[in-house]
C-alpha positions in Angstrom: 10.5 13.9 22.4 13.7 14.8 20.6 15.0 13.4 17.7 17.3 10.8 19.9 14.9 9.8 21.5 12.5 9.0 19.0 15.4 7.2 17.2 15.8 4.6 20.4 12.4 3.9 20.8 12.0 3.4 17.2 14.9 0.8 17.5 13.5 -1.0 20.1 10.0 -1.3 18.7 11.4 -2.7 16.2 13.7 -5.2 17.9 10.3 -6.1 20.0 13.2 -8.2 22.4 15.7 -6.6 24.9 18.4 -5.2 23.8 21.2 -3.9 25.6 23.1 -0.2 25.0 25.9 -1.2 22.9 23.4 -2.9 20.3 21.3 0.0 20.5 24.5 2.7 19.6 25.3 0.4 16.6 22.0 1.0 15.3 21.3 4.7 16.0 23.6 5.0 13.1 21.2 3.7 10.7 19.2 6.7 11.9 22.0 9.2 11.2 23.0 9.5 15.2 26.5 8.7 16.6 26.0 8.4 20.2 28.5 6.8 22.8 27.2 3.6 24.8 27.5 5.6 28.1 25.8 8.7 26.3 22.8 5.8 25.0 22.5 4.7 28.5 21.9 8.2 29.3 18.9 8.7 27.0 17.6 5.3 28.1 17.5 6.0 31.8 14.9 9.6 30.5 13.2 6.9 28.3 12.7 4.7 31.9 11.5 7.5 34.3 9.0 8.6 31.7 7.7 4.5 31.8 8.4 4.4 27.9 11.3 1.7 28.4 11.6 -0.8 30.9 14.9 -2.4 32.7 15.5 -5.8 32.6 18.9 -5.5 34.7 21.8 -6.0 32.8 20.3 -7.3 29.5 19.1 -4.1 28.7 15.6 -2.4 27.6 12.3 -3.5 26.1 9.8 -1.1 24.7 6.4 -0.6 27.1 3.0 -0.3 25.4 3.2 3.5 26.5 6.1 3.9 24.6 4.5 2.5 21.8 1.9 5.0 22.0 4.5 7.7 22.6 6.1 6.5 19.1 3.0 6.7 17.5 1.4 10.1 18.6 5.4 11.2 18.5 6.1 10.9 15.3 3.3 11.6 13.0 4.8 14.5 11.6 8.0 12.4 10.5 5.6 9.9 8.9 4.6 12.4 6.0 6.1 10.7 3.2 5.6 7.5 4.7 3.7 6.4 1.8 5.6 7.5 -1.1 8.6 5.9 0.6 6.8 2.7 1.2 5.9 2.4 -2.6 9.4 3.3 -3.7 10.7 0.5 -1.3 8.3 -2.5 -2.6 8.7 -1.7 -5.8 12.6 -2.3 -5.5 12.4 -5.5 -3.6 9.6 -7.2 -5.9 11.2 -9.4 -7.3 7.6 -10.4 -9.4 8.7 -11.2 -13.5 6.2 -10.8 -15.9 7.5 -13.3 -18.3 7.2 -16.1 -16.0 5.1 -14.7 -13.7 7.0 -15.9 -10.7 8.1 -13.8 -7.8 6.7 -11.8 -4.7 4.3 -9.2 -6.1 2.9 -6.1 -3.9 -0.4 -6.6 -2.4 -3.2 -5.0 -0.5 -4.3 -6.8 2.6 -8.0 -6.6 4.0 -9.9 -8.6 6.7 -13.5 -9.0 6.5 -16.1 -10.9 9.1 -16.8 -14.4 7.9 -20.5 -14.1 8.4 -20.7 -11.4 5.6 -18.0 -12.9 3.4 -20.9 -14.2 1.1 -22.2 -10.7 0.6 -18.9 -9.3 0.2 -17.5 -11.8 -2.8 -21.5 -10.5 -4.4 -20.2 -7.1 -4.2 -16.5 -7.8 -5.5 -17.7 -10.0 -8.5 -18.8 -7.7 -10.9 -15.7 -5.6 -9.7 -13.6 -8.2 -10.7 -15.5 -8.2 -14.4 -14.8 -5.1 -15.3 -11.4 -2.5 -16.2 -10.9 -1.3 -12.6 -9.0 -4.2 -11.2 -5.2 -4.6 -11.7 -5.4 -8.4 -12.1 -8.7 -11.2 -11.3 -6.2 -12.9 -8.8 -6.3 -12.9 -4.9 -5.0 -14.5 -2.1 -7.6 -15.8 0.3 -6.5 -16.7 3.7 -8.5 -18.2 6.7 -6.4 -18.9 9.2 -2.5 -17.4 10.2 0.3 -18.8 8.1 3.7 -17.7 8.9 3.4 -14.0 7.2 0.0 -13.2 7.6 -2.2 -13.1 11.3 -6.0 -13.5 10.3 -8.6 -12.2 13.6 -11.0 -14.2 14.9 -14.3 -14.6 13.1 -12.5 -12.9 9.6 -10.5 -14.0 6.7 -7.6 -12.0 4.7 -8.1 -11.2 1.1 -5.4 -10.3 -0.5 -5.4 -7.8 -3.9 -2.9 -7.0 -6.3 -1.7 -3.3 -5.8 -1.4 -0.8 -8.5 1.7 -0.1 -7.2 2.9 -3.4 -8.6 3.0 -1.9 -12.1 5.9 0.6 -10.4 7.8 -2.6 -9.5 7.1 -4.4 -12.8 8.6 -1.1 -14.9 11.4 -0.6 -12.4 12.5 -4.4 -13.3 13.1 -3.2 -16.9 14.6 0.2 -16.1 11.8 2.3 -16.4 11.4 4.8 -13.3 7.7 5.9 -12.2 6.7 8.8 -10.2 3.2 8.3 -8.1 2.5 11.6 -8.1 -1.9 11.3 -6.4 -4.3 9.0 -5.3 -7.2 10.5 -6.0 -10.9 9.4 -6.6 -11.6 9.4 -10.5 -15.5 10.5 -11.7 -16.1 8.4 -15.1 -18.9 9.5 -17.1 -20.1 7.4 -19.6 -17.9 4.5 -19.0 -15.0 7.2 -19.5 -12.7 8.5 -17.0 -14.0 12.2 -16.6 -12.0 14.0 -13.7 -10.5 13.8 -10.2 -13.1 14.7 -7.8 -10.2 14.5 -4.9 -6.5 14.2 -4.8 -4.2 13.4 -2.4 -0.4 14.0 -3.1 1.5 10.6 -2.1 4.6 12.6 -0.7 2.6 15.2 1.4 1.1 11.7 3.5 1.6 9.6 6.5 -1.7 7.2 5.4 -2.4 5.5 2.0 -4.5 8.2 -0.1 -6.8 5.4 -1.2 -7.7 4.2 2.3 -9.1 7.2 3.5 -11.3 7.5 0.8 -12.5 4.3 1.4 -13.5 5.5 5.1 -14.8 8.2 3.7 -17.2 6.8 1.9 -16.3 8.8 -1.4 -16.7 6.2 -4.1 -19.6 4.7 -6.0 -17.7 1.8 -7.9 -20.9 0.2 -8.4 -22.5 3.0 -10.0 -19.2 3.5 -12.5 -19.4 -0.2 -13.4 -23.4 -0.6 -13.6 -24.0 2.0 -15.4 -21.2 4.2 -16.4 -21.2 6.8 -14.0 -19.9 6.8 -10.6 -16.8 7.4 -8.5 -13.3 4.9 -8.6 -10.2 5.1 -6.7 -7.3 5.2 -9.5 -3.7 7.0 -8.8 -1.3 9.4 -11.3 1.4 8.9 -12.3 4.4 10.1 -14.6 6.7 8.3 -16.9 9.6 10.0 -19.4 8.7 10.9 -22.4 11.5 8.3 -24.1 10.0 5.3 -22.3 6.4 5.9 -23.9 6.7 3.3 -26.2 8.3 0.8 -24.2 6.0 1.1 -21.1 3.3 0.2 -24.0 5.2 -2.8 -25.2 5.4 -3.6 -21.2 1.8 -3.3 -20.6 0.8 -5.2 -23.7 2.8 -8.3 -22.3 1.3 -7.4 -18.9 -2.5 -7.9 -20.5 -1.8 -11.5 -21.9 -0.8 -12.6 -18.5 -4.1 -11.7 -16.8 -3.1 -7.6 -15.8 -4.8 -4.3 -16.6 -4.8 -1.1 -15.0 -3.6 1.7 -17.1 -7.0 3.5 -17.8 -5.5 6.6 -19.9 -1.5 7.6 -21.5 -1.4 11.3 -21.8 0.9 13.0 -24.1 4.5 14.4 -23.3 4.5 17.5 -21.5 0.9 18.1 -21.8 -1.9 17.9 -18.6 -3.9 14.9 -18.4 -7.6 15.6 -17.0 -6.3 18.8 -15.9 -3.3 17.3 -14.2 0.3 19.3 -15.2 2.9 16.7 -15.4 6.9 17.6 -15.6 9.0 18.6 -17.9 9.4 15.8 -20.7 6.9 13.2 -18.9 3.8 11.7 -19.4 1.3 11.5 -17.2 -1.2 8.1 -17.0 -3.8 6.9 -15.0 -4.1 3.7 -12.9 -6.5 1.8 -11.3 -6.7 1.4 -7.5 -5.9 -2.1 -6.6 -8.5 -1.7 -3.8 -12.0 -1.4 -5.8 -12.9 -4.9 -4.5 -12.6 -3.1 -1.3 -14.6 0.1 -1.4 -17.4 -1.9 -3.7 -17.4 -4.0 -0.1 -17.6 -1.0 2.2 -20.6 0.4 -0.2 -22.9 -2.7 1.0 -22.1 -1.3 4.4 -19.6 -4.3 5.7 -16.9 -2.8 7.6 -13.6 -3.9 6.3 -10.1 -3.5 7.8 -7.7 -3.1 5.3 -4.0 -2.3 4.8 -2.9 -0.6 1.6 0.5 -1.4 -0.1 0.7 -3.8 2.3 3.2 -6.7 1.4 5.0 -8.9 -0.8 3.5 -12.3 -1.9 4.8 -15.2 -3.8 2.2 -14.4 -7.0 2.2 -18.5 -7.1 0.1 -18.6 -4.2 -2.4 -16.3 -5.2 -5.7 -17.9 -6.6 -8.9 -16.6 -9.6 -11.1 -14.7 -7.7 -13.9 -16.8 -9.9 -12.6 -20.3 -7.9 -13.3 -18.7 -4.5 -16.5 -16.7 -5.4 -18.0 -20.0 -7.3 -17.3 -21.7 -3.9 -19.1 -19.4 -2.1 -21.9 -20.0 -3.7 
């Protein structure tokens, strides 16, 4: 699969509807390729004799499930850096404010069976009581609504993201690199060291998720009794925005948010971790604790990190559903 190729079947994976060549050259420039409509209809008739695309006469193509599977298996390679590119986009178009708390925030979706959802809101609740949350409210949806589909036999929860502290800095100017997610040892209560790291630019899957799947973490343990193993990220800051990213955060903590567990000092390593030239490195919670303290009861969740923007209105105490539950 060349580049071309990829580019067209990207396009009409997208479109999910048949599209005809001339709609199809006007967006291969998006992707950086200037092809001629007789030169697209060239590429699409390889894409039909391989069964990736299929003809609907004159109307043009429609993607096939094998060429869905093509795309996938195709372009893993071009998806490292998926991630960092996902956060930098979210973070741009949340449009949450913290002074009114309106807006679409980011948020981590997860699915998980109804018949274990009482055992799962157990697990989350002292979670949800302790410093390694980013904020006590979730969305909890039962049934599809016009954004999200809900399987049979599961509902959605929905958890604020850590990257959402990215979007809510960007809003007032302040850039921040996510440099790892990692899983963080605490000791004593403390944050200690990263046992793993993952760099965020060197991905095509959410660090955070696959150390949920592989069973790294013991949030319970960490919470409990102050030693254990929690999903938390690193970032840096410049070094001029210290003060202001504190005055941020202070504002962020009297509406309901946490998440920075440590501020590091310009230019210097934070638990080991060199930062750049005039930054500071800090330490943030993963937005998907709830999550792995579910997974350490042994239910099987399905979850998508950094998954979407959500009207923050919407979203509900995780204390009114768990006292529900009960």
């Amino acid at each position: 699969m060349n580049r071309t190729l990829l580019a067209i079947l990207k396009i009409l994976a997208k479109e999910n509807k048949i599209i005809g060549s001339k709609e199809i050259a006007k967006k291969l420039k998006m992707y950086g390729v200037n092809l001629s409509e007789r030169t697209v209809r060239y590429h699409l008739k390889i894409l039909d004799e391989r069964g990736l695309t299929k003809v609907f006469g004159k109307e043009g193509r429609i993607i096939t499930e094998k060429g869905r599977q093509e795309l996938e298996s195709a372009s893993t390679v071009e998806k490292v850096g998926f991630i960092i590119n996902k956060i930098e986009t979210l973070s741009y178009l949340s449009d949450f404010d913290i002074d009114s708390c309106k807006g679409k925030i980011i948020v981590n979706l997860s699915y998980i069976p109804k018949n274990k959802l009482k055992k799962a809101f157990q697990a989350m609740e002292y979670v949800f009581n302790s410093p390694f949350v980013m904020s006590n409210k979730i969305l909890f949806i039962e049934e599809d609504n016009n954004n999200i589909v809900v399987p049979d036999n599961h509902v959605c929860l929905g958890t604020v993201c850590s990257v959402a502290l990215n979007a809510i800095l960007l809003k007032h100017g302040i850039p921040v690199i996510s440099r790892f997610g990692g899983v963080l040892e605490i000791r004593d209560g403390q944050p200690y060291r990263f046992n793993a790291l993952i760099s965020y630019d060197g991905t095509s899957l959410d660090p955070l998720e696959i150390f949920i799947r592989g069973k790294m973490t013991d949030v319970s343990g960490a919470i409990k009794n102050g030693y254990g193993r929690v999903l938390a990220s690193f970032r840096e800051i410049p070094t001029v925005c210290l003060e202001k990213v504190k005055e941020i955060y202070s504002e962020m903590q009297k509406k309901g948010f946490q998440g920075i567990l440590m501020f590091g000092q310009p230019n210097q390593p934070l638990l080991d971790i060199p930062v750049g030239i005039d930054r500071i490195g800090i330490i943030v919670v993963g937005g998907l604790n709830p999550v792995a303290a579910i997974e350490e009861t042994g239910i099987k969740t399905y979850t998508s990190a950094i998954s979407t923007l959500y009207d923050y209105q919407a979203m509900v105490d995780f204390k009114e559903i768990s006292d529900n539950l009960k």
